[in-house]
C-alpha positions as CSV (number, residue, x, y, z in Angstrom):
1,X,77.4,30.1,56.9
2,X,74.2,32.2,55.6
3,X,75.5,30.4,52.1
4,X,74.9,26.6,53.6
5,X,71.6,27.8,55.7
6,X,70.5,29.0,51.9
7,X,71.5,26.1,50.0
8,X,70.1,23.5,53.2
9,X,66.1,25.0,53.0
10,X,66.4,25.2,49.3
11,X,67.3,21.3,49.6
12,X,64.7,21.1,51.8
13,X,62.0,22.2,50.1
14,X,63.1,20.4,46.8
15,X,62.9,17.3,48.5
16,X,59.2,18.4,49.9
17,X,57.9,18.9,46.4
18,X,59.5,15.8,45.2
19,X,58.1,12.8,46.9
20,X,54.0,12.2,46.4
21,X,54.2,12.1,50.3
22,X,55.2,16.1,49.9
23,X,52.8,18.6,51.5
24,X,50.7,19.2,48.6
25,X,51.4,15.9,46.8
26,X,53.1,17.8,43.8
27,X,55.3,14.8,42.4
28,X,57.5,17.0,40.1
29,X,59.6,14.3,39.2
30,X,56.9,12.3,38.0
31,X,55.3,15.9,36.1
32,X,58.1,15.4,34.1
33,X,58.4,12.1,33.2
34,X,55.1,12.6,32.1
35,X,55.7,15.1,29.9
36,X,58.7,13.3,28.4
37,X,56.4,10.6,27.0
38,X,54.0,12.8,25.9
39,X,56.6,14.5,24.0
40,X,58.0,10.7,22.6
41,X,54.9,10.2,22.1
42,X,54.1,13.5,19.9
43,X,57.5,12.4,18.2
44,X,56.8,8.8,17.4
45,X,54.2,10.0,15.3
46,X,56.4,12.4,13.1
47,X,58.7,10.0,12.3
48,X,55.7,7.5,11.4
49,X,57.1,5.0,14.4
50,X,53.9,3.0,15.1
51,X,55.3,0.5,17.4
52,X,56.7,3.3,19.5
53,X,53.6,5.3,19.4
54,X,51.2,2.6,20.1
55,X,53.6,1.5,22.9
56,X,52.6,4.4,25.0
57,X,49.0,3.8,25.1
58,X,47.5,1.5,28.3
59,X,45.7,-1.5,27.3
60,X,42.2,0.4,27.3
61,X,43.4,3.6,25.9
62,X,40.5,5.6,24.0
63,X,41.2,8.4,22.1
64,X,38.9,11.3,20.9
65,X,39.7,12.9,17.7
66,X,38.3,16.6,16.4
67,X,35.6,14.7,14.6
68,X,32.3,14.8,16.6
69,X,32.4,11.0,15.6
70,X,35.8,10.3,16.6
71,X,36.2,8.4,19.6
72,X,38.0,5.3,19.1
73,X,39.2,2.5,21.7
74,X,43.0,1.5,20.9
75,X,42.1,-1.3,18.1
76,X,39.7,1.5,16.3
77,X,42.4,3.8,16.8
78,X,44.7,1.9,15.4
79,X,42.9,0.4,12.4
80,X,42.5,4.0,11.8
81,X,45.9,5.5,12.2
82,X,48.0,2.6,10.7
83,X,47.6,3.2,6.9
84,X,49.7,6.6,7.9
85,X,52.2,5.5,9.8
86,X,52.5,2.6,6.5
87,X,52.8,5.7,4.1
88,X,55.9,6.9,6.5
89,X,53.6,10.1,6.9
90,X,51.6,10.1,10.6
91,X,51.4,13.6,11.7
92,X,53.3,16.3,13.6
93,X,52.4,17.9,16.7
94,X,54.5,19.7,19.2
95,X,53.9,20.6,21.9
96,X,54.0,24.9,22.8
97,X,52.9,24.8,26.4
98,X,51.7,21.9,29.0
99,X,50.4,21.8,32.1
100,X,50.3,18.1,34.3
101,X,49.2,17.3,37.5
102,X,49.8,13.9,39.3
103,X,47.7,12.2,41.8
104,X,49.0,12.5,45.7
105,X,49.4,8.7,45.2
106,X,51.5,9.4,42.2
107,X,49.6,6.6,39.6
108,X,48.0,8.8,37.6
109,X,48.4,12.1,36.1
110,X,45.8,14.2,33.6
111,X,47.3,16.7,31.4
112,X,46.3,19.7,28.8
113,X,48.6,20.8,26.7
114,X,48.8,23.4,23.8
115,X,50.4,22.1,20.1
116,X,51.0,23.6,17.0
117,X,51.1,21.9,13.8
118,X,51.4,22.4,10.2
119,X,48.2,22.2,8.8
120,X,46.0,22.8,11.6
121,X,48.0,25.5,13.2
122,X,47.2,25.6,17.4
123,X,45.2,22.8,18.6
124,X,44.8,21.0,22.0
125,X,45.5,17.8,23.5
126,X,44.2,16.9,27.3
127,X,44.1,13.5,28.9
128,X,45.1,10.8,31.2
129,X,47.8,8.8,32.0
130,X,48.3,5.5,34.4
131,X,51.5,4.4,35.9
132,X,51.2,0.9,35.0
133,X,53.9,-1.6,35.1
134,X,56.6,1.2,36.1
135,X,55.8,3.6,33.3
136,X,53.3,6.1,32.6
137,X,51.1,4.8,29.6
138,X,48.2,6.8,28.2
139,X,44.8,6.0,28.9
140,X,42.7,8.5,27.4
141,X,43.8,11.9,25.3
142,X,40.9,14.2,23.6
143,X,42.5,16.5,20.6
144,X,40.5,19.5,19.9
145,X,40.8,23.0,18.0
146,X,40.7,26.3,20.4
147,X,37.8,28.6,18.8
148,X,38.1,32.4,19.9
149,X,34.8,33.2,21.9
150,X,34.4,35.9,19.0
151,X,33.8,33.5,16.3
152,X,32.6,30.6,18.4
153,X,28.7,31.5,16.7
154,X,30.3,31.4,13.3
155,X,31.7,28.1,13.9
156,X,29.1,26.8,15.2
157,X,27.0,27.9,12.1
158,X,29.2,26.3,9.7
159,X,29.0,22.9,12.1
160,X,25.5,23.3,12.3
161,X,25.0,23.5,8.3
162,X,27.7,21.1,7.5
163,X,25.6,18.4,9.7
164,X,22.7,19.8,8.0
165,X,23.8,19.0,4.6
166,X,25.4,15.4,5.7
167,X,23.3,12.3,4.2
């Protein structure tokens, strides 16, 4: 008896942090599917599948690259990114850690999430995405590198000098 008492409140409270109408509007359900397209998403690009990784994108999507000057809506974005996916060779990023939240009314979700690649090593991906059309689609993602408060100065020296130098 103490077994099916268990087993009902732990049902219980599953299905209370399921629905968006659960007491805190935690939609964990929907938490993942977001992070299942984020992760196709991530994966499109390795294997250089443009239609699959535009595909995820809303209509309006902008996205903001490391590059102070990168901040492309999805045609910029993709005149920029298509001559790699055409060499077969986009990019890799994995995800290492994420953390989502979805709105109480369950249409849109924002997201930060740790990645490491090759090249780069750690970097950082944050953003939005809209249920639209019965899928989530991203709206807006901002990639950035994580700079240790200890060297943030230096960093910002070389930044500065770099933008010094620029013509």
């Amino acid at each position: 008896m103490k077994t099916v008492a268990c087993l009902l409140v732990v049902a219980w409270m599953a299905g209370c942090a399921h629905g968006p109408g659960g007491p805190l509007g935690v939609d964990l359900g929907r938490e993942r599917q977001v992070g299942a397209v984020l992760d196709d998403w991530h994966l499109a690009a390795a294997h250089a599948d443009a239609a699959r990784y535009f595909g995820h994108f809303s209509g309006h999507a902008v996205f903001v690259g490391t590059d102070g000057a990168e901040r492309w809506d999805l045609a910029a974005f993709r005149t920029f990114a298509m001559p790699h996916f055409e060499r077969g060779t986009a990019w890799t990023y994995v995800a290492t850690s994420r953390h989502v939240v979805v709105s109480r009314g369950g249409d849109v979700a924002w997201f930060d999430e740790s990645l490491r690649n090759d090249k780069y090593g750690e970097v950082r991906g944050s953003g939005v995405l809209l249920w639209q059309g019965g899928r989530w689609r991203i709206a807006h993602y901002v990639m950035s590198f994580p700079v240790p408060n200890e060297v943030a100065g230096e960093v910002i020296g070389l930044v500065r000098g770099r933008a010094a130098s620029s013509p």
